[in-house]
Each structure stands twice: as C-alpha cells, then as structure tokens.
N, CA, C and O of each residue as an XYZ file, in Angstrom:
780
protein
N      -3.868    -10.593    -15.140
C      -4.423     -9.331    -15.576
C      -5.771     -9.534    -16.253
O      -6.607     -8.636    -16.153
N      -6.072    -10.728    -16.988
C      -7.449    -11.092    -17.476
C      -8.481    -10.972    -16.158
O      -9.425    -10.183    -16.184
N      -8.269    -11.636    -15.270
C      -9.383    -11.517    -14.506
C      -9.584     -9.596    -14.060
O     -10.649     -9.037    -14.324
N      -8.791     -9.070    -13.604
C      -8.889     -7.666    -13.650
C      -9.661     -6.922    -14.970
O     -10.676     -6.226    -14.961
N      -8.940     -7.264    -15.918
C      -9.753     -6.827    -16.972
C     -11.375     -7.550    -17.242
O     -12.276     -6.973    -17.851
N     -11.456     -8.646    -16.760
C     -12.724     -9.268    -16.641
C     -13.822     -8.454    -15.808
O     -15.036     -8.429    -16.011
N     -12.868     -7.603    -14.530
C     -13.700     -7.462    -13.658
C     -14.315     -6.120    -14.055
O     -15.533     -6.018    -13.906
N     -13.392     -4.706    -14.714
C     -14.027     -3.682    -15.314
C     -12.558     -2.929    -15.693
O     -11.674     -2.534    -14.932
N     -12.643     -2.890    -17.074
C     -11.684     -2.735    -18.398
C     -10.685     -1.218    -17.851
O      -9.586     -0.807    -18.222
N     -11.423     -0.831    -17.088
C     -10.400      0.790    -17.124
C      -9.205     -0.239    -16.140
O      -7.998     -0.290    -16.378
N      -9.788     -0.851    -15.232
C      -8.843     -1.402    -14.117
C      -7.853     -2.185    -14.826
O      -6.707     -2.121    -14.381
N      -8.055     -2.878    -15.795
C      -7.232     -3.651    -16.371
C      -5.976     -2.760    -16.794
O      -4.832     -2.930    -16.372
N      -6.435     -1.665    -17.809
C      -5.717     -0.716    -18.420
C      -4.823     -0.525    -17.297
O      -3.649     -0.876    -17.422
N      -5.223     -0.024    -16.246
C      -4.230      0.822    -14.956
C      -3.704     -0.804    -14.588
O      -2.573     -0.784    -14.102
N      -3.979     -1.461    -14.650
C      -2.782     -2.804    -14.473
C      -1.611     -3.064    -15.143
O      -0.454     -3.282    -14.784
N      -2.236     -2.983    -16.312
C      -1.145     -2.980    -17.378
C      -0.148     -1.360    -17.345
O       1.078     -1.269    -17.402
N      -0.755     -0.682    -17.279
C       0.028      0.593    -17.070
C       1.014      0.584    -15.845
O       2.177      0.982    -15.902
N       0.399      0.082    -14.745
C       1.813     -0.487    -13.765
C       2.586     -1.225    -13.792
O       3.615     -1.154    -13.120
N       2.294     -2.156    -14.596
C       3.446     -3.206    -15.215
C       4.796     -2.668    -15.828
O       5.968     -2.935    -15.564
N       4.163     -1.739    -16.821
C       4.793     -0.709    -17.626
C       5.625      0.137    -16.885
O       6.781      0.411    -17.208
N       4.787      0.733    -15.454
C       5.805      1.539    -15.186
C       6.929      0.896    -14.251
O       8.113      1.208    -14.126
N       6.185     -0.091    -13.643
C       7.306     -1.073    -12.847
C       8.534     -1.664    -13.150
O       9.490     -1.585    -12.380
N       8.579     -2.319    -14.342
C       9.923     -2.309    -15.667
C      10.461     -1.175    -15.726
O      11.679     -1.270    -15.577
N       9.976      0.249    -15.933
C      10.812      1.756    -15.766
C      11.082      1.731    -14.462
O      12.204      2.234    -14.408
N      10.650      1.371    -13.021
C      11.119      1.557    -12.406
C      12.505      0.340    -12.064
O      13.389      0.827    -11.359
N      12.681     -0.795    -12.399
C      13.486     -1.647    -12.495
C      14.561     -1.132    -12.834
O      15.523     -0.952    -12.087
N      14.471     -0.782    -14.282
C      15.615      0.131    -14.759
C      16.345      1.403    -14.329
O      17.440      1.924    -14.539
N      15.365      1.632    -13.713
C      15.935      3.603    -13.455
C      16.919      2.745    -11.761
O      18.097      3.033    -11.548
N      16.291      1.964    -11.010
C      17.009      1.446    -10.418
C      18.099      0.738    -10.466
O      18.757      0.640     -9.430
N      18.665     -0.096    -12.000
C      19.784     -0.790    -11.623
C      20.094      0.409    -12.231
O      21.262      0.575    -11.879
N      19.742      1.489    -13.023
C      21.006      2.486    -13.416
C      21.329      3.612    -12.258
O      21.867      4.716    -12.346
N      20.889      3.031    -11.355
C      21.583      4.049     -9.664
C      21.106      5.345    -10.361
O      21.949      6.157    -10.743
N      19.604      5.600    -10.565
C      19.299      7.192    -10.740
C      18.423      7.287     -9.976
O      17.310      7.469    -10.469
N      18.526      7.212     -8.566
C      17.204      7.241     -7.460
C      16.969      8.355     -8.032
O      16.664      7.948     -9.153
N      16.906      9.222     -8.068
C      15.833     10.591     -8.620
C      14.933     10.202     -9.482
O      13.819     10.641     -9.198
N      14.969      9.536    -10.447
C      14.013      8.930    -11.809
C      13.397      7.700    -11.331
O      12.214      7.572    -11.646
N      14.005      6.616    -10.536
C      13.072      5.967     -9.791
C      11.939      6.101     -8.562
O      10.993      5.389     -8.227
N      12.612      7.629     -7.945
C      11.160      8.072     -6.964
C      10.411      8.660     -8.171
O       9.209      8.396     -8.167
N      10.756      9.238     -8.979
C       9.689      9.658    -10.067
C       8.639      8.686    -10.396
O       7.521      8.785     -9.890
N       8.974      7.664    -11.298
C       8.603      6.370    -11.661
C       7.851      5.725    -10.710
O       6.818      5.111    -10.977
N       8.573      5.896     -9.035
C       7.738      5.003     -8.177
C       6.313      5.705     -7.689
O       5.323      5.078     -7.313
N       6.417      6.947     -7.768
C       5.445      7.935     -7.253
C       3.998      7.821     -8.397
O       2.847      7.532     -8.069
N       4.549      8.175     -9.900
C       3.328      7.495    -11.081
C       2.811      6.083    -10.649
O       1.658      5.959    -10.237
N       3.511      5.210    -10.727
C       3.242      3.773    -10.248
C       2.130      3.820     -9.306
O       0.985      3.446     -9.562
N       2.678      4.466     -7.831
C       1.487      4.069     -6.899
C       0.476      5.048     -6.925
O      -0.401      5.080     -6.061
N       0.562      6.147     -8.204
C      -1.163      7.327     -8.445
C      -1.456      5.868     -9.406
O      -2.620      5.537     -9.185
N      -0.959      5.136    -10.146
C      -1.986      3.898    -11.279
C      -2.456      3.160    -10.360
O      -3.652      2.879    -10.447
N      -1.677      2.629     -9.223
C      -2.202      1.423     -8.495
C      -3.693      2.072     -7.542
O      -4.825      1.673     -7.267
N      -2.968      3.104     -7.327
C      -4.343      3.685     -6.501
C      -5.259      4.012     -6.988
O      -6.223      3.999     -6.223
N      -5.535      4.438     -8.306
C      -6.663      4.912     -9.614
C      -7.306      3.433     -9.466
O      -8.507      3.177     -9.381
N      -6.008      2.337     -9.454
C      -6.799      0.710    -10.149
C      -7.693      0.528     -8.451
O      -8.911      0.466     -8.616
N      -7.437      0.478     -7.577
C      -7.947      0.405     -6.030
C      -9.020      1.347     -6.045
O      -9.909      0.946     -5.294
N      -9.337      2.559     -6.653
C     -10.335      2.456     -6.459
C     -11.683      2.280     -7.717
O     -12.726      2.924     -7.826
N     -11.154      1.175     -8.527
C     -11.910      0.945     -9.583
C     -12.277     -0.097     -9.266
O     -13.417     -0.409     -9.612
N     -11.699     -0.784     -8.704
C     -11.871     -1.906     -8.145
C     -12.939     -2.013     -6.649
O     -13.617     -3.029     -6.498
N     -12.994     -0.878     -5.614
C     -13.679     -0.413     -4.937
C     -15.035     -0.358     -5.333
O     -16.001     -0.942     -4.841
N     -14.965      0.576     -6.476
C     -16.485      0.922     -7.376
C     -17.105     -0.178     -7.890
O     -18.333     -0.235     -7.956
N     -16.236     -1.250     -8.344
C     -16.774     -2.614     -8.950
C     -16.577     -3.577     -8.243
O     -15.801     -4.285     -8.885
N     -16.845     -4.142     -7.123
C     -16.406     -5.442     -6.349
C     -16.367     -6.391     -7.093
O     -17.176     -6.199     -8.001
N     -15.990     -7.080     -7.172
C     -15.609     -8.606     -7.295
C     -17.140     -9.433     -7.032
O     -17.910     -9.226     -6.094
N     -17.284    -10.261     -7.976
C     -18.864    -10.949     -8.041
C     -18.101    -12.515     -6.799
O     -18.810    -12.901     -5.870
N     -17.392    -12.842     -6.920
C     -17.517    -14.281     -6.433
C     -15.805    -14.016     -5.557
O     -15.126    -12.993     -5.641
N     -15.474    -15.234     -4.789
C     -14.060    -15.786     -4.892
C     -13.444    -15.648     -5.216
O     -12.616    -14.844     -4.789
N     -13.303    -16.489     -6.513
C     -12.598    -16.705     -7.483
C     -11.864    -15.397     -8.013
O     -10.651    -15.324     -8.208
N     -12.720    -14.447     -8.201
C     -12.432    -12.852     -9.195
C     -11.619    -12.310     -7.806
O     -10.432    -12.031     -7.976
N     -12.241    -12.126     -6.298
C     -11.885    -11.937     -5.714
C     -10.196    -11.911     -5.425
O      -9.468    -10.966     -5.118
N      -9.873    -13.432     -5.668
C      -8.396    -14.026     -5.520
C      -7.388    -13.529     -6.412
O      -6.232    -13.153     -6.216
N      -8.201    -13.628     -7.580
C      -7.322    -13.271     -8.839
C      -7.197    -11.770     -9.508
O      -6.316    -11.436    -10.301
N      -8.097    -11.070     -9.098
C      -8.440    -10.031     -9.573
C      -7.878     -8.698     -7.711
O      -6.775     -8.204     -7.478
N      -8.750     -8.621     -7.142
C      -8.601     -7.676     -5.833
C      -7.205     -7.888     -5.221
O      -6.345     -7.010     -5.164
N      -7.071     -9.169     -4.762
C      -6.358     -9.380     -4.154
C      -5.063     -9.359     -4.128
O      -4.484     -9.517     -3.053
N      -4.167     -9.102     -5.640
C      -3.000     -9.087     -6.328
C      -2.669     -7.481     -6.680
O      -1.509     -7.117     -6.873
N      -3.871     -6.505     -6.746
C      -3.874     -5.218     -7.028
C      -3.375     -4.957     -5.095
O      -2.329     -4.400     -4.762
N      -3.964     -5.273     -4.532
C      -3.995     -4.969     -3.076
C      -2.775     -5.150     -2.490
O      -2.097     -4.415     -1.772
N      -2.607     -6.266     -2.922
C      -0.784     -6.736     -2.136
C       0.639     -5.883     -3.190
O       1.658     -5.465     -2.642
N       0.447     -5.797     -4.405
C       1.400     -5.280     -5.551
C       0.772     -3.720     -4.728
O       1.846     -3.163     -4.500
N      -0.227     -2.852     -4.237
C      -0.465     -1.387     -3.740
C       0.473     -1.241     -2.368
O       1.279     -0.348     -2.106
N       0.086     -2.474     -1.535
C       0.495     -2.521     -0.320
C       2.299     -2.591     -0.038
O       2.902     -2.338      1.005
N       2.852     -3.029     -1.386
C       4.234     -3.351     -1.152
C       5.052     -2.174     -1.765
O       6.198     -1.905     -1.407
N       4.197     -1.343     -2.944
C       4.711     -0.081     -3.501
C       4.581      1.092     -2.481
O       5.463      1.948     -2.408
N       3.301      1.122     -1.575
C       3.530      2.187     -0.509
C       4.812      2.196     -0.028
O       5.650      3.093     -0.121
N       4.912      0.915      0.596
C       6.374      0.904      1.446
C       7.518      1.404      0.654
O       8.169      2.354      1.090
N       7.751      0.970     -0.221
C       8.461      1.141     -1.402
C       8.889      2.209     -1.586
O      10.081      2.506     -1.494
N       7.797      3.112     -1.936
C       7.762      4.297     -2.173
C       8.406      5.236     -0.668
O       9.381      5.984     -0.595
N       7.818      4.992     -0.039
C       8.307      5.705      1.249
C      10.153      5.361      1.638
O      10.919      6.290      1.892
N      10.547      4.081      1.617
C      11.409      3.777      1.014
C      13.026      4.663     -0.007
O      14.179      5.053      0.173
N      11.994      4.542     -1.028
C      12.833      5.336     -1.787
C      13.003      6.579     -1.402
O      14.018      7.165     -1.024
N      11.564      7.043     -1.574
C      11.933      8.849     -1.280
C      13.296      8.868     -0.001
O      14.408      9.239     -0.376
N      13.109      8.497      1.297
C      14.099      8.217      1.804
C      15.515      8.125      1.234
O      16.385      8.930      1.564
N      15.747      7.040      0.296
C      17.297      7.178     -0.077
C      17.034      8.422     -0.614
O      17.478      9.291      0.135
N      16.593      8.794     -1.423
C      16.943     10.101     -2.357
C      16.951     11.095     -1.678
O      17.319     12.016     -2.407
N      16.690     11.564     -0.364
C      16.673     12.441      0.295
C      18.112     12.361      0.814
O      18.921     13.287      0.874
N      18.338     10.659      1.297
C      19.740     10.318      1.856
C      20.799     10.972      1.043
O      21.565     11.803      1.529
N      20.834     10.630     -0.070
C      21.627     10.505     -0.961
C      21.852     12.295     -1.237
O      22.995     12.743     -1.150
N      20.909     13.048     -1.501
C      20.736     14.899     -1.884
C      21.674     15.156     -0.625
O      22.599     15.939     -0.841
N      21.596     14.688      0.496
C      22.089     15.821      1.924
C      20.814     16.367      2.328
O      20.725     17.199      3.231
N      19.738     15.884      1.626
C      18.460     17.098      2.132
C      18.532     16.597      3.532
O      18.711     15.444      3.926
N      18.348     17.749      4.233
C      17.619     17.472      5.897
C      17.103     18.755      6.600
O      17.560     19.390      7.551
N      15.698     18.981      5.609
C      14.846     19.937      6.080
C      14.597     20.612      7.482
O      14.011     19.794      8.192
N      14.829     21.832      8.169
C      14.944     22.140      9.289
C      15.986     21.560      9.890
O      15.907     21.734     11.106
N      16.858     20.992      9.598
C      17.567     20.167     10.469
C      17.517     18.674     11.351
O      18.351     17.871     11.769
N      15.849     18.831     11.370
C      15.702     17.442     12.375
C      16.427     16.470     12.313
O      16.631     15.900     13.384
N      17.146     15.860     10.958
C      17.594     14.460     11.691
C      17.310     13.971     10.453
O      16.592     14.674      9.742
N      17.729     12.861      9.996
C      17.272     11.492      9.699
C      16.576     10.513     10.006
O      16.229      9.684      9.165
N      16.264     10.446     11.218
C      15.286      9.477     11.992
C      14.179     10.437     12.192
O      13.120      9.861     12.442
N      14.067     12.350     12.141
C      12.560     12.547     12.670
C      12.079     12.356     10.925
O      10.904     12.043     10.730
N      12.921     12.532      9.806
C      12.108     12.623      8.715
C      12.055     10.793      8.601
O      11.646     10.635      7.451
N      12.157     10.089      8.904
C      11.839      8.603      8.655
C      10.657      8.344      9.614
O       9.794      7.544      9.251
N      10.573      8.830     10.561
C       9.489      8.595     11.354
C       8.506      9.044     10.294
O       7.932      8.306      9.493
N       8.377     10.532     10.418
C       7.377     11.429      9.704
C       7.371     10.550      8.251
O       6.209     10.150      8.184
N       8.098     10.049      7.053
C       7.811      9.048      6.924
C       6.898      7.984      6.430
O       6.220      7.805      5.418
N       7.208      7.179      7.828
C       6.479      5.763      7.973
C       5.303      6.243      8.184
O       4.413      5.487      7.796
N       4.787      7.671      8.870
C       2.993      7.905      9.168
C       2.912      8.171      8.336
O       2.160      7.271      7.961
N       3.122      9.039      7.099
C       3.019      9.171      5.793
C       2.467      7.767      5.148
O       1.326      7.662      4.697
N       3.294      6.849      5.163
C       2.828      5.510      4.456
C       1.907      4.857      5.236
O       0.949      4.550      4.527
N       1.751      4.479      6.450
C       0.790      4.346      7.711
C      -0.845      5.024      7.428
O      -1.900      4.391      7.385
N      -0.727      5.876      7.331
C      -1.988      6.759      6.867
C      -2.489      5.954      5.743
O      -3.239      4.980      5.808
N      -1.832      6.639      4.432
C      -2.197      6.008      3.391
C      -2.506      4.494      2.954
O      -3.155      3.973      2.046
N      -1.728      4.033      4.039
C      -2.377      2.549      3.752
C      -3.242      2.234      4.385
O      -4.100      1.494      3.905
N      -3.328      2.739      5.835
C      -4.749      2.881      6.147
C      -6.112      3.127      5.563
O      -7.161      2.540      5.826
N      -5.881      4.157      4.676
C      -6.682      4.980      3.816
C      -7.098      3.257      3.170
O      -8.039      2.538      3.505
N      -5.840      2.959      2.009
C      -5.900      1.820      0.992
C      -6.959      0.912      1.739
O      -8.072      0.652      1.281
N      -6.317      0.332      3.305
C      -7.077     -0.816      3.753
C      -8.235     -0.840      3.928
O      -8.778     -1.937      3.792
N      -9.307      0.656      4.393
C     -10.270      0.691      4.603
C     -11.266      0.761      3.448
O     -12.475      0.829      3.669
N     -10.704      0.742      2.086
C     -11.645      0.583      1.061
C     -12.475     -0.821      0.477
O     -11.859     -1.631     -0.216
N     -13.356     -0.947      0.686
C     -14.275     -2.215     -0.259
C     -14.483     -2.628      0.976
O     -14.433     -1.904      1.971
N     -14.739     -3.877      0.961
C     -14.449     -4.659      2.245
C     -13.715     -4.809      3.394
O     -13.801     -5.581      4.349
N     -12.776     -3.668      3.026
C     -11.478     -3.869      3.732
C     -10.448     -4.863      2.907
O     -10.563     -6.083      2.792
N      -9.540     -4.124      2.431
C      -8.803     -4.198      1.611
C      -7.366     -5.437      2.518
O      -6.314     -4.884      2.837
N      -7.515     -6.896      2.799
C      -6.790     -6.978      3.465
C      -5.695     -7.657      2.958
O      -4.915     -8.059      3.821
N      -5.302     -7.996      1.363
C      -4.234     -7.645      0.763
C      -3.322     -7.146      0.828
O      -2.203     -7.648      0.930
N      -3.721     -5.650      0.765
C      -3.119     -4.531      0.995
C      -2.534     -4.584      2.348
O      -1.346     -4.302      2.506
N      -3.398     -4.978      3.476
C      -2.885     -4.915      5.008
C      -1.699     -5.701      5.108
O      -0.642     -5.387      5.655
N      -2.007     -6.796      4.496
C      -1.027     -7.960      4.660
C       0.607     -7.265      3.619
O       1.676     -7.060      4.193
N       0.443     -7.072      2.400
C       1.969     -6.602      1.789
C       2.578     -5.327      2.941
O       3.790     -5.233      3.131
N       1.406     -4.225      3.785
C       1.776     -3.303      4.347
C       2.900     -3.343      5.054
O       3.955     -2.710      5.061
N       2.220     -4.650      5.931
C       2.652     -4.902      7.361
C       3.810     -5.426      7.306
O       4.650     -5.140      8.160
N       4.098     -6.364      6.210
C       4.925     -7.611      5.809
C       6.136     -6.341      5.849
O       7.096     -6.456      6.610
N       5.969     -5.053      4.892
C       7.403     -4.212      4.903
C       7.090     -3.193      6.280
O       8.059     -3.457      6.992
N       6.507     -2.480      6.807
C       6.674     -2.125      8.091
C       7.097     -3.104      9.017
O       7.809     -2.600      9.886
N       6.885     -4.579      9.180
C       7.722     -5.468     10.083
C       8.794     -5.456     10.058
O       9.499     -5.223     11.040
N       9.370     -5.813      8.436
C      10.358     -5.885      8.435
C      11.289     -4.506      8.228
O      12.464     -4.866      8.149
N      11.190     -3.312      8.134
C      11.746     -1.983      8.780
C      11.628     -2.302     10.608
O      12.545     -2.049     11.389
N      10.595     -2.764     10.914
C      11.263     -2.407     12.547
C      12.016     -3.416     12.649
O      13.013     -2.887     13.142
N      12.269     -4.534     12.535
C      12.734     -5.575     12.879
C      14.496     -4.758     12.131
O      15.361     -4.262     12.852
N      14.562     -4.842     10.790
C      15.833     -3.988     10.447
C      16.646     -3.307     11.044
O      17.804     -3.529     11.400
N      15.443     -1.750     11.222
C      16.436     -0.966     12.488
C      16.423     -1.819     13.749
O      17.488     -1.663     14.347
N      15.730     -2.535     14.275
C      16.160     -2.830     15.488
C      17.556     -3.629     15.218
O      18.516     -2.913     15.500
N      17.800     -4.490     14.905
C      18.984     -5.658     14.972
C      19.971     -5.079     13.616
O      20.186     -6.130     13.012
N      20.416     -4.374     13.121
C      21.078     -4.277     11.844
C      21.342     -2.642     12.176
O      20.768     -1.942     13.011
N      22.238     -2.341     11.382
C      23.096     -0.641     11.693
C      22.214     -0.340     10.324
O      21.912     -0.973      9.312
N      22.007      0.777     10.775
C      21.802      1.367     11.794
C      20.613      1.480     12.152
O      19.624      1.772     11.480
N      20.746      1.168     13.581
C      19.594      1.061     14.675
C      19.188      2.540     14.504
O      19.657      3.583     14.049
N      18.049      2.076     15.120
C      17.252      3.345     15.433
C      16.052      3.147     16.130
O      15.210      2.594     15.422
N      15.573      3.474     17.579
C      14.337      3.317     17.995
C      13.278      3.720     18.121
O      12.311      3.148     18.623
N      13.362      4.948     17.594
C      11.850      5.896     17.020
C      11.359      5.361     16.025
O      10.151      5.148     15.917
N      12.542      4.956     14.827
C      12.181      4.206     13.603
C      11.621      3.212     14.189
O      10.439      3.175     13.845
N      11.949      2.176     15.087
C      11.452      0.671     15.146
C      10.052      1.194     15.549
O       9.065      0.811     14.921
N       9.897      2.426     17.019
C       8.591      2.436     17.374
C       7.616      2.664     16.057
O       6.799      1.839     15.646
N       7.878      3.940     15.499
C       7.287      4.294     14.044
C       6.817      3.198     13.483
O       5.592      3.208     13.359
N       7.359      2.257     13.101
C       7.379      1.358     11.967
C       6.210      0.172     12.684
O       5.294     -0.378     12.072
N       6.459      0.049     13.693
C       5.473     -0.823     14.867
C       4.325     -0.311     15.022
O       3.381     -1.088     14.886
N       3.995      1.244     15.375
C       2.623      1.499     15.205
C       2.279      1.696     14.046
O       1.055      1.692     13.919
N       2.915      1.891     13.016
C       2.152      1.922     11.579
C       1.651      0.455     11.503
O       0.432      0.295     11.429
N       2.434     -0.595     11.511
C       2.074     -2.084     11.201
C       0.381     -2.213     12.095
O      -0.665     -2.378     11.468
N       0.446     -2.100     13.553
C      -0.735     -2.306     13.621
C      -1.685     -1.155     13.680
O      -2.709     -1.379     14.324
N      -1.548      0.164     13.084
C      -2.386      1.117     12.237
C      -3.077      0.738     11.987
O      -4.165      0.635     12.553
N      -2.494      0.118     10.365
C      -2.664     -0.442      9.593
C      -4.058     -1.741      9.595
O      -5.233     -1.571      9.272
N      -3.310     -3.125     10.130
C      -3.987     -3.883     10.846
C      -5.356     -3.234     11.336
O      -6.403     -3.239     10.689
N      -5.214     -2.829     12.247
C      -6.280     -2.339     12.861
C      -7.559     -1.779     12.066
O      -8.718     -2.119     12.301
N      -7.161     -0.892     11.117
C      -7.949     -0.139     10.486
C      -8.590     -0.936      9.451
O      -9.786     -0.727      9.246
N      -7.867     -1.979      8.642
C      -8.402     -3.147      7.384
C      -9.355     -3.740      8.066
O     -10.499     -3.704      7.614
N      -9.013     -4.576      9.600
C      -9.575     -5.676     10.418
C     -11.126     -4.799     10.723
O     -12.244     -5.267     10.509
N     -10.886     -3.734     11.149
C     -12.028     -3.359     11.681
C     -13.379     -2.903     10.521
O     -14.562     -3.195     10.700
N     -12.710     -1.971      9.097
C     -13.557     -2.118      8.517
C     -13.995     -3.468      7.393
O     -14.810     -3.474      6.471
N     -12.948     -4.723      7.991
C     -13.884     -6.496      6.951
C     -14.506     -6.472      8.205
O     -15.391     -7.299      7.986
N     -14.678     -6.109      9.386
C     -15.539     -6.417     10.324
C     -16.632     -5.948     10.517
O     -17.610     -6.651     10.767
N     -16.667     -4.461     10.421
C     -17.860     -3.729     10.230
C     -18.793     -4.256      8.491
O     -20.002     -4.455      8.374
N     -17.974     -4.331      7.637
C     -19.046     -4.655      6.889
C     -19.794     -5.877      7.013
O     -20.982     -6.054      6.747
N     -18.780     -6.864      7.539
C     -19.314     -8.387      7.768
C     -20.537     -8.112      8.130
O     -21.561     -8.332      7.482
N     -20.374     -7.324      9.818
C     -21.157     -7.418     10.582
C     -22.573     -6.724     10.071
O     -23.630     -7.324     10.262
N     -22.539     -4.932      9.159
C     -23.433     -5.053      8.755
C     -24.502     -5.912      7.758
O     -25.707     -6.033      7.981
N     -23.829     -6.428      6.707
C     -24.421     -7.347      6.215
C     -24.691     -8.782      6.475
O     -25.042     -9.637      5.661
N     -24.402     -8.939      8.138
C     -25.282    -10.627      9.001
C     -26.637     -9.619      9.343
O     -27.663    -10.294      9.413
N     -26.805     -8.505      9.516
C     -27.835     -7.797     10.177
C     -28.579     -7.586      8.754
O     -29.747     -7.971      8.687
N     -28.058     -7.076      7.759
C     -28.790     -7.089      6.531
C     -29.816     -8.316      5.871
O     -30.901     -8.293      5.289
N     -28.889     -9.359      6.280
C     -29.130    -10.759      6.115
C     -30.310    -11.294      6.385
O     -31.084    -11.890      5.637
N     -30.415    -10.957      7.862
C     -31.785    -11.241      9.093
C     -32.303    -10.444      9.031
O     -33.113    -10.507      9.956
N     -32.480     -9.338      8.357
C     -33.520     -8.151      7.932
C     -33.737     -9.267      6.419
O     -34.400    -10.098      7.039
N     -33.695     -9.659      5.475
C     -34.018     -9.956      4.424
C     -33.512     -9.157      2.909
O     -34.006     -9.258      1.786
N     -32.487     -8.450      3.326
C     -32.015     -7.398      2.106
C     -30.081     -7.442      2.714
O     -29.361     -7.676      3.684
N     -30.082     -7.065      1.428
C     -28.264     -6.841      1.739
C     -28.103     -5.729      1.004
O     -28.280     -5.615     -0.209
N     -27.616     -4.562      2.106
C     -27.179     -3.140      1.550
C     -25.816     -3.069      0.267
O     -25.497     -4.008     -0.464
N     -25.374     -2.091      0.280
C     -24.822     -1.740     -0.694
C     -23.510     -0.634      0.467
O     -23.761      0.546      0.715
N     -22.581     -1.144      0.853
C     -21.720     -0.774      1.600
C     -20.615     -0.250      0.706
O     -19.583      0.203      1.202
C-alpha cells in the first residue's frame, strides 16, 4: 500500500478503504448473509474503481511503482468484478428472484456481459490495464470451464463466460498496443504525447 500511497495519496486512502471493506466482506460471508455481502461487495468495487481511476490520472513513473503500485490495484479490481457478478448471482439464487421468468442461465449470461463490459471498460484504461485482464480472465475461465465439466452444466453460460474472457483480452491487448504503438511514432517524431 506504500507504494500506492507513494504514487498519489487519495489512491492510497481508497486502498486502504478496500482493505477495510474486504474484511466486512469476509465476515458478512462466513455469517451466510449474502444480502450484506453483495452490499459490501458492490462499495468495494465503486473504491477499487475510484482507486483505477486515480491511478489512470497519475501513471506510474518507472517499473518498479508500476509492479507494486498499478498492478495489484488491477488484479485485486479484476478478481472483485467477477466476484461481484458472482455474488449478486447467489443472492438472486438464494431470493427465488427470476425476473420475467427467463431462467437462471438467461440472467447469468446477461450477467457475465455485465462484468465483460465493465472490465473491458477497467482494461482499456492507462496503458491498458493488463492486470486487470489477467485476474478477469483467470475467473471467466474458470466459470466456463465450471459449467462445462461440473453440475450444473450449462452452455450459454460456458459460451457467455468464453466470449467475455476474450472481450476482455481483446480490448486490454489492443489498447497496450495502440498506445505502444503511438508512442514508437511519438518517439521518431522526437516528443512523447500524453495518452
């Protein structure tokens, strides 16, 4: 958390404030109150996302800050999306809710693009946020891989969960690529923009 706070002090604060709420969410979880843990998990990922984009506004000077600082906000954002999408799920499981009727599998689909989007959103910030891509993917893999081989199956879920993963992918890869690429052209012009 020092290097975060090294890098610009509000970010630190919203670090520490997820810490905080992450312990509430620990708890509200072993006390089986999914209702107070989608609460908890939902604050959690508005801090992580406040800290993402403070971190956006202030890049990282070197590596080093890079590793210790971006890169731990990105993967701890990337693993609470899922998370979050996740939970809301049981708690919906758990209510009987099943809005219009569709199903259980159309609201899990609907869903995973829910979290798909948004991490999209996450990945395409700074450099391309590929932290974030990497915790994304790591729990969308392992949801398709889940429903596929484990009860209960489901194959909209597996497709769902498969195009979010390389969404995702796609969208981080392309914008560390686009900036790369603008700033080799910045480079051989003699100036480096401000992307």
């Amino acid at each position: 958390m020092a290097a975060v706070a090294a890098t610009h002090p509000a970010a630190g604060w919203l670090v520490a404030a997820s810490l905080v709420l992450n312990a509430s969410w620990i708890l509200s979880a072993q006390a089986s109150n999914v209702g107070l843990s989608l609460i908890v998990m939902i604050l959690l990922l508005a801090v992580l996302l406040a800290a993402v984009y403070v971190l956006t506004r202030y890049p990282a000077k070197s590596l080093m800050e890079a590793l210790l600082a971006d890169a731990p906000v990105g993967l701890y954002t990337g693993w609470i999306l899922v998370a979050a999408g996740a939970n809301a799920a049981s708690w919906f499981m758990l209510r009987g809710i099943d809005l219009f009727g569709w199903g259980a599998d159309v609201w899990a689909v609907i869903s995973l693009g829910v979290v798909s989007f948004a991490g999209a959103v996450v990945a395409m910030t700074g450099r391309g946020r590929m932290s974030a891509v990497a915790a994304l993917c790591w729990g969308l893999g392992w949801i398709a891989v889940s429903r596929l081989l484990d009860d209960p199956g489901s194959v909209p879920v597996v497709i769902a969960a498969g195009f979010g993963f390389f969404f995702v992918l796609v969208c981080g890869a392309s914008r560390r690529f686009r900036v790369g690429h603008e700033e080799r052209r910045a480079f051989r012009r003699g100036y480096v923009p401000e992307i």
